[in-house]
N, C-alpha and C positions, 0 to 999 in steps of 0.2 A: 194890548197885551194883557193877559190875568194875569193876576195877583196871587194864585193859587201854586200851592208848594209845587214846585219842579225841579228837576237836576237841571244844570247847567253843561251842555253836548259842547260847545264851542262858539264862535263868532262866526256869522256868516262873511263872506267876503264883501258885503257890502256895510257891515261893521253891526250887524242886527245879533243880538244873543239868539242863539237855538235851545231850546229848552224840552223836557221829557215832561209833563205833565205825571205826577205823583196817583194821582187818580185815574189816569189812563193807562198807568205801566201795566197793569194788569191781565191788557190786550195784546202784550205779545210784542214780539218783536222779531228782526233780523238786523246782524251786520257781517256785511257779506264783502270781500276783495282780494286780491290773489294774494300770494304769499310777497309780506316785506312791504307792505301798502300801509300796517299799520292797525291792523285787526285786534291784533291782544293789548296794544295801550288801550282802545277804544271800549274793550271789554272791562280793563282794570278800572278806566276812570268811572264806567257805568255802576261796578260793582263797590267800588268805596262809595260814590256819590250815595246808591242804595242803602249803605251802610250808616252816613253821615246823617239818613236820614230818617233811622230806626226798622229799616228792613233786613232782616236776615237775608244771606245771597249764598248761594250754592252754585262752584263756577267748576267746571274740571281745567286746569293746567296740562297741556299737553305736552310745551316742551323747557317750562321748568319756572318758565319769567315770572306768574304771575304770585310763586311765592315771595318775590320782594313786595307784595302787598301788607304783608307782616313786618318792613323794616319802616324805619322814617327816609324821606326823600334825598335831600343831597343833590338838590335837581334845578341849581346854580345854572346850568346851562341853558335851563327853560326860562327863569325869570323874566327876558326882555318879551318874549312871544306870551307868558303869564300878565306881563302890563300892560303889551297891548290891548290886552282884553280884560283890562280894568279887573284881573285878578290877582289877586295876594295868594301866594304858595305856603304851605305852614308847613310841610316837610316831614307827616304826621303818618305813621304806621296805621290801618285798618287793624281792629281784632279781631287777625284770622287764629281760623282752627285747621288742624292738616287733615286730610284723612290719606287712606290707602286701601284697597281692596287685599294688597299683598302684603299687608302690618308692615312696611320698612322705613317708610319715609313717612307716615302717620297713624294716628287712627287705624285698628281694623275696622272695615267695612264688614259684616255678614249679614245673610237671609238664610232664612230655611230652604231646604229643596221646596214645601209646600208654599211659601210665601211666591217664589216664584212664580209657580205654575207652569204645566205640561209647553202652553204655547210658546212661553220666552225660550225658556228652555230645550226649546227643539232650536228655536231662532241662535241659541249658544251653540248647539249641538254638530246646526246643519245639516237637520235629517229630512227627510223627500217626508212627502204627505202620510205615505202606509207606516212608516216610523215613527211618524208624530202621534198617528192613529194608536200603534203600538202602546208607545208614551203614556198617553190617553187614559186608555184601557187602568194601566198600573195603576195612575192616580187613583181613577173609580174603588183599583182594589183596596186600596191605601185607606180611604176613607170608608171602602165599606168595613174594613176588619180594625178600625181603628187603631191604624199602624204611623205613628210619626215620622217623618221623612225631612231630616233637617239635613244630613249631610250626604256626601257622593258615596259614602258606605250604606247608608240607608238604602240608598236608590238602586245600589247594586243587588244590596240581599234581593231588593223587593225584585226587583228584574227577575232576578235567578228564582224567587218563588213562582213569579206567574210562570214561567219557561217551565218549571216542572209539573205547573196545574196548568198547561195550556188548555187541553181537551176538557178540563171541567171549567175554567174560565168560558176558554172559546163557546163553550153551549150559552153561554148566559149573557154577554157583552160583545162575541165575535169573534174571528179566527185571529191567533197569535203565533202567528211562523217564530220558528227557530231561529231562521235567517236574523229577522228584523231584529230578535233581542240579541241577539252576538253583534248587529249593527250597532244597536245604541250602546251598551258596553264596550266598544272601541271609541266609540266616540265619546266616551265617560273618560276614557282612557288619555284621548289625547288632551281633551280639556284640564285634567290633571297635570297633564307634564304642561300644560300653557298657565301653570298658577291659579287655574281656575278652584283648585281644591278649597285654598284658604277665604275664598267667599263664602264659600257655604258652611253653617251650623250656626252656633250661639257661642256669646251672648248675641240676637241680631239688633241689628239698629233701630232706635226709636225717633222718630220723626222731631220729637219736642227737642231733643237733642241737638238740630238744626236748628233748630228756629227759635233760637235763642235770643238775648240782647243783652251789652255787655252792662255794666254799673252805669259805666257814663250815655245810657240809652240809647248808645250805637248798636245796630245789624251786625250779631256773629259773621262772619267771610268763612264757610264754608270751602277749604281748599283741596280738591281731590289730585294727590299727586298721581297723574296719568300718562308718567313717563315710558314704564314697562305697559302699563293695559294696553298701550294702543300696538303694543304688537301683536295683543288679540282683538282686533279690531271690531269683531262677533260679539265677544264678551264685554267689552267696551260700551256699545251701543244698545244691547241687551240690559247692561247692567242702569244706564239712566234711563232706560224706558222704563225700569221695574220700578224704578227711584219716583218717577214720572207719576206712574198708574197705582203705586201707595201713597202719594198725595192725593193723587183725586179719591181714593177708596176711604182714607183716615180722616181728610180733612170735613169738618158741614160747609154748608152753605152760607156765605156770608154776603152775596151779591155784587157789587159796586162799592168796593172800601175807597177810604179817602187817600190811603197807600197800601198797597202789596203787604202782604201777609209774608210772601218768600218772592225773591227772584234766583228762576232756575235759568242757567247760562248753559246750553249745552255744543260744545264746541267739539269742529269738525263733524258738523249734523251730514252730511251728505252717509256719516257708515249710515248712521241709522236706515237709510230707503236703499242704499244698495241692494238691490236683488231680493229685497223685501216681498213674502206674498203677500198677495189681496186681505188676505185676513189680518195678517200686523199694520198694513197700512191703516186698513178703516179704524183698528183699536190707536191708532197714533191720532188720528185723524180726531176720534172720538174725544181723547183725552183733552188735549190742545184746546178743543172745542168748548169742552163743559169743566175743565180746570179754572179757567179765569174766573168763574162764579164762586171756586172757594179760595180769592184772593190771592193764586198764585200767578206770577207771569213767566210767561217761558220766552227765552229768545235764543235761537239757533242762528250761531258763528258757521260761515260757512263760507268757500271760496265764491263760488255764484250762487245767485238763489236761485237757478234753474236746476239745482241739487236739490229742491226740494218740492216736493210734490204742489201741484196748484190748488188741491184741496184743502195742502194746509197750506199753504202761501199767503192766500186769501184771508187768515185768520189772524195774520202777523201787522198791527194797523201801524206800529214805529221803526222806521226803515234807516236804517244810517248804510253806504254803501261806498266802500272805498274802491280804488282805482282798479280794472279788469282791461286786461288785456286780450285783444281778438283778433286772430292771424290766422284760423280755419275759419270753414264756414262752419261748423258746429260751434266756434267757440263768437261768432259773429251773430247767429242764433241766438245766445245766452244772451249777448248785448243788448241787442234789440227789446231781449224779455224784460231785463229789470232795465230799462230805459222806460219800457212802456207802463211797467209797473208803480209807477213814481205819478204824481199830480204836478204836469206839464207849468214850468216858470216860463213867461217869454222871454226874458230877459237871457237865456241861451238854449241850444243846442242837448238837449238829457245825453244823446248818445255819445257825442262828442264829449262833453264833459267829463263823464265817465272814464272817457281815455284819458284825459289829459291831466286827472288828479294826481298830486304830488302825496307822497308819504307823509301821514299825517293829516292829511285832505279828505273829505269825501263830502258825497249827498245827504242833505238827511231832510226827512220828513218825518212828524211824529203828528200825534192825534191831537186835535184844538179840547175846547171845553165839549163843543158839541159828538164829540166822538168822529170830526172828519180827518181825513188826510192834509196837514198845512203842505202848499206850494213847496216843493221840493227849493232845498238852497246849499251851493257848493259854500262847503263851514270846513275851518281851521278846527281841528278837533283841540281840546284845551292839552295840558298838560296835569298829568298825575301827582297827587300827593306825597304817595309812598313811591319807594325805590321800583327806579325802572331798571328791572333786570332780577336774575333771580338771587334768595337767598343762601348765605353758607350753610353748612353741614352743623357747624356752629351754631350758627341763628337759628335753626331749624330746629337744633335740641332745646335751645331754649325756649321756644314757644311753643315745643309739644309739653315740657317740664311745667310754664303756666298755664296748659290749658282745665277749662271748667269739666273736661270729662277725662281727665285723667284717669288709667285705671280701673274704668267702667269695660274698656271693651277688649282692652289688653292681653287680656288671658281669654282661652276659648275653653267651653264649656262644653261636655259632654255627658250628658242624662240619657236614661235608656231611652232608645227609640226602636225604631223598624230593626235596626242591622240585631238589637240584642233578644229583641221579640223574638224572631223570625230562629233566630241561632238558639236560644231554648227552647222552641216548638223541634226543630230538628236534633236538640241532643236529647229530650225527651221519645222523640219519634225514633231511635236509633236506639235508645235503651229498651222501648217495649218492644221493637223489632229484636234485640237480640235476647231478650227475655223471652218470648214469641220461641224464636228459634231455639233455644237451650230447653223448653221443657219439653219441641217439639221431636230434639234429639233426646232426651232421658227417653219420653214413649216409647221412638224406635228400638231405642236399645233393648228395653223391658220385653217388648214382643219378641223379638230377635232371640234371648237367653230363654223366655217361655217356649218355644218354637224348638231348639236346641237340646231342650232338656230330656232324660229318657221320662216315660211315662207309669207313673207308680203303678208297685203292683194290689191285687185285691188283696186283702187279707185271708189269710188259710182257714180254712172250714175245719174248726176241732172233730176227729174221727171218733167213734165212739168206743170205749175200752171192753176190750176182750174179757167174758170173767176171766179170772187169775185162774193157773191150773198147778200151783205150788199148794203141798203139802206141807203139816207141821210135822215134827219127829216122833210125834205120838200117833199119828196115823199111819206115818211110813213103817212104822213098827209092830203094826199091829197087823196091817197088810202083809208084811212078811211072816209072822207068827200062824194067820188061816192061809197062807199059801203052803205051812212045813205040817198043818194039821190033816192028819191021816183023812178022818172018818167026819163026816156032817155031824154026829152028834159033839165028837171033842172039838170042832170048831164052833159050833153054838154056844159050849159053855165058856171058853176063851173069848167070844166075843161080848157075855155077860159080863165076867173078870175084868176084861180089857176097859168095856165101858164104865165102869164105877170106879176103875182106876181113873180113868179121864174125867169122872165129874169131882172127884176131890183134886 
C-alpha cells in the first residue's frame, strides 16, 4: 500500500482501508446507485475529505442534506461503525460557502448572456437547430457592432434589432425568418417565468472566488443550493456545463498536481446527456477530457452509470458504486454494464454484489500509483464529520453572515449595454425621422399657399400727359376783347395794348 496522501472511502469487508489517491483525484470520477443506497453521504464524505485536505470542492445539493456540511456532527450513532474502522469522529463542520443561482438561500450566482454562449443557451432554451442557427447569427451581430449582452433585456433588444434588419443581415451571414425570432423570444419568456432571469447579468462570478482555502488551509465547500433549479432541469445542467467549460477556458495548465486544484461534484449527471445533441456531447466529452490537465476533477453522481455516455465513462478512472436495483430488462442491461465496468475480484460475483449492497455499502475501485483501476471491493462507506442531514434557516443565516464573499455579489449591477445602445440608436432614429417628417410637412404646406395664391399684377405703364388746354385770366380776356373788335386794324392795336399789359 502507498504512503501517498489519499482520502479515506471506507473499510473493505475484508477489513482493508479503501482509499482515493490525492494525485489521481484528478481523473475523474463516478458514484453511481439508486435512490436511498446512500449516494449523498458518499458525496459529503468525498467532499469534506477534499476539503480536509486543502482542495476547494464545488458540489450542487439537490435535496437540501448536504448543507449540514456547514454544521458540526452530533453523529453518536456512528461511533461504534467509526471504530470499527479504527476511526475517530471529531464532529467538525467543513467551511462551506452557499451559493444560489436564484440569490435565496445564498450567493447570487450570474454570467453574462455573452459568457454563456449561443450553444448552452439554446441547450437552456430548447431551440431545434434553425433557432440555434438563428441565435447564432445575433451573437455575430453583437460582436460585430460591439453590443454587450449581459442580461435577458440585452438579448431581447438585440433579437428585435436583427428581426427589423433581417433583409440586410440576411444578405451578409444568412436568412433570419420572423418565425424563429418570435420563437426564441417565447422561449426567453418562459425561461424568465422559470427564474432563469436572475442568472443572467453582473456582478458575474469569478472563479478565484471558488477556489479558495480557509485560514486554517482547509478547501472552501462550495454549496450550490439546488432545491428550486432542479425544477428547471435545462437550466440546471446548462448552468454546471457553463460552470465546467469556464474552468477549462480560465484555468493554465498545470498537468499532473500532487492534489486537485478543484473537485467538481456534479449531481444527478444523467440531465446533463438527456436528449443532448451531438454537438453538446462532444463539447462535454471534450471538457472532462482536457479539464484534468488544469487540475480539476470532475465526478458525476448519478443513479446508473449507464446514464452516461461511454465516451465519457471511459474517462471516469475512481468508481465507488452503490446498490442498483434490476427488474426489467432495460434496467438488467444497466447491471450487466457497470458490473462489467469494474476490474473483476474472484473473491465474488460484480453482478450479484451489486444487488445485494446494504445502504451505506457499495463497490469501489479507484486508480493505484500507476494510474490502473485496483480490484474492485465491496467497502462499508465510513461515516461523516459534519451533520447528516440538512441545515436550519438559522444556521444558514449564519454562515452566509460569515462568509469571505459577502456582499461582493449581492446586489446586481446594471451598466449600459446592448438593451441601452440599441434603445438610443432608436430614440435617435425616431427623432430624425420626425424631424425628416416635420420639415417635409412645412415644404408641403409652402407649395400648397404658393399654388393658392392669386398671381401679381404687372405694374401700370405711366400714359403720357396731354399739353394742358387751360388758359390764364389774362388770355381769356384778351380773347374776348378781339372777338368785340369791329375792324382788323382796332384789333391789331388792342392786341399791342393787350400785350405790354401782359409783360409788365
Amino acid at each position: 500500500m502507498t504512503d501517498a496522501p489519499a482520502l479515506f472511502l471506507g473499510q473493505s469487508f475484508e477489513g482493508a482501508p479503501e482509499r482515493l489517491l490525492l494525485n489521481r483525484a484528478n481523473r475523474h470520477g463516478v458514484v453511481a446507485g439508486a435512490t436511498g443506497t446512500g449516494k449523498t453521504v458518499t458525496l459529503q464524505i468525498m467532499a469534506q475529505g477534499f476539503s480536509e485536505a486543502g482542495v476547494p470542492v464545488f458540489c450542487a445539493d439537490v435535496k437540501g442534506d448536504l448543507s449540514g456540511m456547514s454544521q458540526d456532527g452530533g453523529l453518536e450513532k456512528f461511533a461504534e461503525r467509526a471504530g470499527k474502522m479504527g476511526l475517530t469522529l471529531n464532529g467538525k463542520a467543513a467551511p462551506v460557502v452557499f451559493w444560489d443561482l436564484y440569490g435565496q438561500k445564498g450567493h447570487p450566482i450570474r454570467a453574462t448572456i455573452s459568457d454563456v454562449g449561443p450553444t448552452l443557451l439554446a441547450r437552456m432554451l430548447e431551440l431545434n437547430d434553425v433557432q440555434e442557427g438563428v441565435l447564432t447569427v445575433a451573437f455575430h451581430v453583437a460582436d460585430k457592432e460591439g453590443l454587450l449582452l449581459l442580461d435577458l433585456e440585452d438579448l431581447r433588444a438585440l433579437l428585435a434589432y436583427v428581426g427589423e434588419n433581417a433583409q440586410t443581415i440576411g444578405r451578409e451571414v444568412g436568412n433570419v425568418s420572423p418565425q424563429s425570432i418570435a420563437a426564441i423570444q417565447r422561449a426567453l419568456l418562459q425561461l424568465e417565468q422559470q427564474g432563469g432571469k436572475a442568472f443572467f447579468g453582473e456582478p458575474a462570478l469569478r472563479l478565484e472566488d471558488m477556489m479558495r482555502t480557509a485560514l486554517d488551509g482547509r478547501g472552501q465547500v462550495n454549496v450550490l443550493d439546488a432545491t428550486r433549479l432542479m425544477n428547471s432541469p435545462r437550466l440546471y445542467a446548462a448552468f454546471l456545463l457553463w460552470l465546467l467549460s469556464e474552468l477549462f477556458e480560465q484555468l493554465p495548465e498545470i498537468g499532473d498536481p500532487e492534489k486537485p486544484r478543484l473537485v467538481f461534484f456534479f449531481d444527478e449527471a444523467h440531465l446533463l446527456f438527456n436528449d443532448a445533441p451531438k454537438g453538446l456531447l462532444e463539447k462535454v466529452e471534450q471538457v472532462v477530457r482536457l479539464i484534468r490537465s488544469k487540475g480539476v476533477g470532475v465526478y458525476f453522481v448519478t443513479q446508473n452509470p449507464a446514464d452516461i455516455p461511454d465516451s465519457v465513462l471511459a474517462q471516469l478512472g475512481n468508481r465507488v458504486q452503490h446498490a442498483l436495483r434490476a427488474y426489467t430488462p432495460a434496467e438488467q442491461k444497466g447491471l450487466r454494464a457497470a458490473a462489467q465496468s469494474f476490474r473483476t475480484n474472484p473473491a465474488f460475483d460484480t453482478a450479484e454484489a451489486i444487488q445485494a449492497l446494504g445502504v451505506g455499502e457499495a463497490l469501489v475501485s479507484t486508480l493505484d500509483e500507476k494510474g490502473a483501476p485496483t480490484v474492485v471491493a465491496q467497502t462499508k462507506i465510513r461515516p461523516p464529520d459534519s451533520r447528516l442531514g440538512p441545515a436550519t434557516e438559522a444556521e444558514r443565516a449564519a454562515t452566509l453572515a460569515a462568509s469571505p464573499v459577502r456582499g461582493v455579489y449581492d446586489t446586481a449591477v446594471n451598466r449600459e449595454s446592448a438593451e441601452e445602445v440599441l434603445k438610443a440608436r432608436r430614440a435617435q432614429a425616431d427623432r430624425l425621422e420626425a424631424d425628416t417628417a416635420a420639415a417635409a410637412a412645412q415644404a408641403k404646406a409652402a407649395e400648397k399657399a404658393a399654388r393658392s395664391a392669386p398671381a401679381p399684377r404687372a405694374p401700370a405703364t405711366p400714359r403720357p400727359r396731354a399739353p394742358s388746354n387751360r388758359q390764364t385770366p389774362m388770355e381769356a380776356l384778351t380773347k374776348s376783347v378781339l372777338r368785340t373788335a369791329g375792324s382788323t386794324i382796332t384789333r391789331e392795336l388792342l392786341r399791342g395794348v393787350l400785350g405790354s399789359l401782359k409783360k409788365r
